[in-house]
C-alpha positions in Angstrom: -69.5 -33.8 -27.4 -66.9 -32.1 -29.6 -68.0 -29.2 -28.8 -68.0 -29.4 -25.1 -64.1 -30.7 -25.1 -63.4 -27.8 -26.8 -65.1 -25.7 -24.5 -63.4 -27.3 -21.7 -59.8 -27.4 -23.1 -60.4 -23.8 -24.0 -61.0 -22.7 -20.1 -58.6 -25.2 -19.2 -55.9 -22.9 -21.7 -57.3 -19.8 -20.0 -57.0 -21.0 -16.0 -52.8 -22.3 -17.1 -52.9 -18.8 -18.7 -54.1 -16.8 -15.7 -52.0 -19.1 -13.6 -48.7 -18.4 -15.6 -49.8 -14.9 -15.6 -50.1 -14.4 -11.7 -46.3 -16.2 -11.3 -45.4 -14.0 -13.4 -46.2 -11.4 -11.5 -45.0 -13.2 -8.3 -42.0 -13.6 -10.0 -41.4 -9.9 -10.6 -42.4 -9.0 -6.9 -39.6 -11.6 -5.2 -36.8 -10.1 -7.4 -37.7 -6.5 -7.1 -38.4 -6.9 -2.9 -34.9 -8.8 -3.4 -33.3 -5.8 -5.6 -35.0 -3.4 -2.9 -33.2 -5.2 0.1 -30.1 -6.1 -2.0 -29.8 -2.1 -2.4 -30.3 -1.6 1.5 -27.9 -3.4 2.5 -25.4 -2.2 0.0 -26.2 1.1 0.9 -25.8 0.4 4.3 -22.3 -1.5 3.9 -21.6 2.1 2.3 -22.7 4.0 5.4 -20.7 1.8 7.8 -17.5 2.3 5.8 -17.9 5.8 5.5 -18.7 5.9 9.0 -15.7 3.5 9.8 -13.7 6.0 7.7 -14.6 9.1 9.6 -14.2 7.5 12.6 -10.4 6.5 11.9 -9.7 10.2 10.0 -10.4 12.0 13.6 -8.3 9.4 14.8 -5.7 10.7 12.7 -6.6 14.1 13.2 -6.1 13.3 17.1 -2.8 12.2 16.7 -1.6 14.5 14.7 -3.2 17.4 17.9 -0.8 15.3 19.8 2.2 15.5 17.6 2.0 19.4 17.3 1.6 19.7 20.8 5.1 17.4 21.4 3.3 14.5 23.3 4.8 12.0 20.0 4.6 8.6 21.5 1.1 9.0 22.4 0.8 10.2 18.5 2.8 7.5 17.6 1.2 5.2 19.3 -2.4 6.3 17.2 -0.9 6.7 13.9 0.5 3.4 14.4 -3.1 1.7 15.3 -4.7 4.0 11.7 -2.1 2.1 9.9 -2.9 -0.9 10.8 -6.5 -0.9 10.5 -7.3 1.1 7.2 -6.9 -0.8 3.2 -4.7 1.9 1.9 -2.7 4.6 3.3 -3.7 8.0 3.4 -0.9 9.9 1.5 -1.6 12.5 4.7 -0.4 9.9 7.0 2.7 9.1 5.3 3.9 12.1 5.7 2.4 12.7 9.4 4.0 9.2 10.5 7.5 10.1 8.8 7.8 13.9 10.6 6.5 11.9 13.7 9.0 9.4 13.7 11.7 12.0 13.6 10.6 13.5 16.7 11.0 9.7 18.3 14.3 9.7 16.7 13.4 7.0 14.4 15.5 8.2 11.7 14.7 5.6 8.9 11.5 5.3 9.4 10.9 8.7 8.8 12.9 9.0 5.7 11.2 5.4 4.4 7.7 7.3 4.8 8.6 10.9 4.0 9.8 9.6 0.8 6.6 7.7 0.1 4.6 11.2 0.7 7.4 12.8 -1.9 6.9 10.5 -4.4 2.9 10.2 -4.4 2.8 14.0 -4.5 5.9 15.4 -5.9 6.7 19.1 -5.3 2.8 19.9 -5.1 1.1 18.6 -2.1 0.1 20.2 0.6 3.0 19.2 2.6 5.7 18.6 0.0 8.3 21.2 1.1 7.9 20.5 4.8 8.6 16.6 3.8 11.8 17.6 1.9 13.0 19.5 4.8 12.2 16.8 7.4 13.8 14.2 5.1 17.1 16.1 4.5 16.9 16.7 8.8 16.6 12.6 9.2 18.7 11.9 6.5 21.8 14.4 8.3 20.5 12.5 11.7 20.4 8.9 10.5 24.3 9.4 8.9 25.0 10.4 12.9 23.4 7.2 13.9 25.0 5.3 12.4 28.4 6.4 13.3 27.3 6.2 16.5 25.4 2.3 16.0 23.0 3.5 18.8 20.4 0.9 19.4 16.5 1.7 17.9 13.2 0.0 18.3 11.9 -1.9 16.1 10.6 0.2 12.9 7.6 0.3 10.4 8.5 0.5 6.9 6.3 1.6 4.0 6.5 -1.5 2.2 4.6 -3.5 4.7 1.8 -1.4 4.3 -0.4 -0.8 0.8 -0.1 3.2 -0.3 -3.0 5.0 -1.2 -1.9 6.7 -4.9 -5.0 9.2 -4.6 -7.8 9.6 -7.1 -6.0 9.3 -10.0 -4.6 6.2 -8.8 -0.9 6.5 -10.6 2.7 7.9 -9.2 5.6 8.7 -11.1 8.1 5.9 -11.4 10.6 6.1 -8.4 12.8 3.9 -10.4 13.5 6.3 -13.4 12.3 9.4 -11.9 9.5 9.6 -14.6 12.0 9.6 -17.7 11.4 6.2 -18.5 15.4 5.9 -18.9 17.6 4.9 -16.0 21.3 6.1 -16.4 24.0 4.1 -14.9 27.2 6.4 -14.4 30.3 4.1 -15.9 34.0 4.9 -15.9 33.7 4.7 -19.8 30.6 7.2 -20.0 26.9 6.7 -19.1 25.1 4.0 -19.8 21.2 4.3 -20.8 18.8 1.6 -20.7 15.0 2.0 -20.8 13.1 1.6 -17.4 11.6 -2.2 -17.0 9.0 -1.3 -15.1 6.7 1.9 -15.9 5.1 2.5 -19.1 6.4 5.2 -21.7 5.7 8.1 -19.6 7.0 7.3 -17.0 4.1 6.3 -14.4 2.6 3.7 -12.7 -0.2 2.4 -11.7 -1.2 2.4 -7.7 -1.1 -1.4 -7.6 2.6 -1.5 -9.6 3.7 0.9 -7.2 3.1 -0.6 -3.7 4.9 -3.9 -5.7 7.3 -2.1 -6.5 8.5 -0.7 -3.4 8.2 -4.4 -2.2 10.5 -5.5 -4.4 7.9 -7.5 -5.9 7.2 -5.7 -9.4 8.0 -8.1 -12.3 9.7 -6.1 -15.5 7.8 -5.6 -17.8 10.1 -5.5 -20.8 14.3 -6.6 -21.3 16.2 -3.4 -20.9 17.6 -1.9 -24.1 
């Protein structure tokens, strides 16, 4: 009788092994099926940004057909509807939107986003020496205005609007020019104190500069 409970709870062991064994293997099938379908549909969140992405850079390209070809509210009017649809700004587009908006005589607003396009790419991007020369042009224009106090439309300023750095994702501070030192001219001599809010050479990161030009960047350290 011993025997035959030991032959029993011994196949008993082996069904609960077999059985553990096969939900085992159920197991592993749900999560890799689930892994599987987790990958499609990342992969095709990918494919609608990119396709999303495309979609709004011959938008762009569109409006800027139309700004060369001097039809600029109609370009205005797209690079208007790119900015408010994409996460970051192309550094492309700032500088599209600022020559743009000195053709409709939107003075500031061009030097607001000209300025953003200098900073992100300094005297090395594509367009850098155009956008000096179309900032100095609505720079001369916008002293004119405001002799004048001619009435504008409402304008779009950079800092509503998050700037994308690139693909290294920093900027030279604005603040301090890169030197990490901002001089204050006195009538006793200069005064030097260390910049509060870029690190010791003189950048920042992407997310440090769109606070910054918010106003919104905390400093980092006292100045010296």
């Amino acid at each position: 009788m011993t025997t035959l409970f030991c032959l029993r709870e011994e196949k008993f062991t082996k069904r609960i092994g077999c059985v553990m064994i096969l939900l085992c293997c159920m197991l592993g099938s749900i999560h890799s099926l689930y892994a599987q379908d987790k990958e499609k549909a990342d992969e095709y969140v990918r494919q609608q940004e990119q396709a999303k992405k495309a979609a709004l850079m011959r938008e762009l390209d569109s409006g800027v057909y139309y700004m060369d070809n001097g039809d600029y509210k109609r370009a205005d009017k797209i690079f208007r509807h790119v900015l408010n649809t994409v996460k970051s700004v192309p550094s492309d587009l700032t500088y599209y939107f600022g020559k743009n908006s000195f053709y409709m005589q939107q003075y500031k607003q061009s030097i607001d986003w000209l300025n953003k396009y200098i900073q992100l790419k300094g005297t090395n991007g594509q367009y850098s020496q155009d956008a000096i020369l179309w900032k100095q042009r609505a720079e001369a224009e916008f002293l004119k205005e405001k002799s004048t106090q001619a009435e504008k439309v409402q304008e779009v300023l950079s800092m509503d609007y998050n700037i994308d750095c690139g693909p290294t994702g920093k900027v030279v501070c604005p603040a301090c020019k890169g030197d990490h030192v901002i001089i204050h001219r006195g009538a006793f001599g200069n005064e030097y104190k260390t910049c509060p809010y870029c690190n010791e050479q003189g950048i920042l990161t992407c997310e440090e500069y769109n606070l910054l030009i918010r106003g919104k960047l905390q400093p980092k350290t006292a100045n010296r």
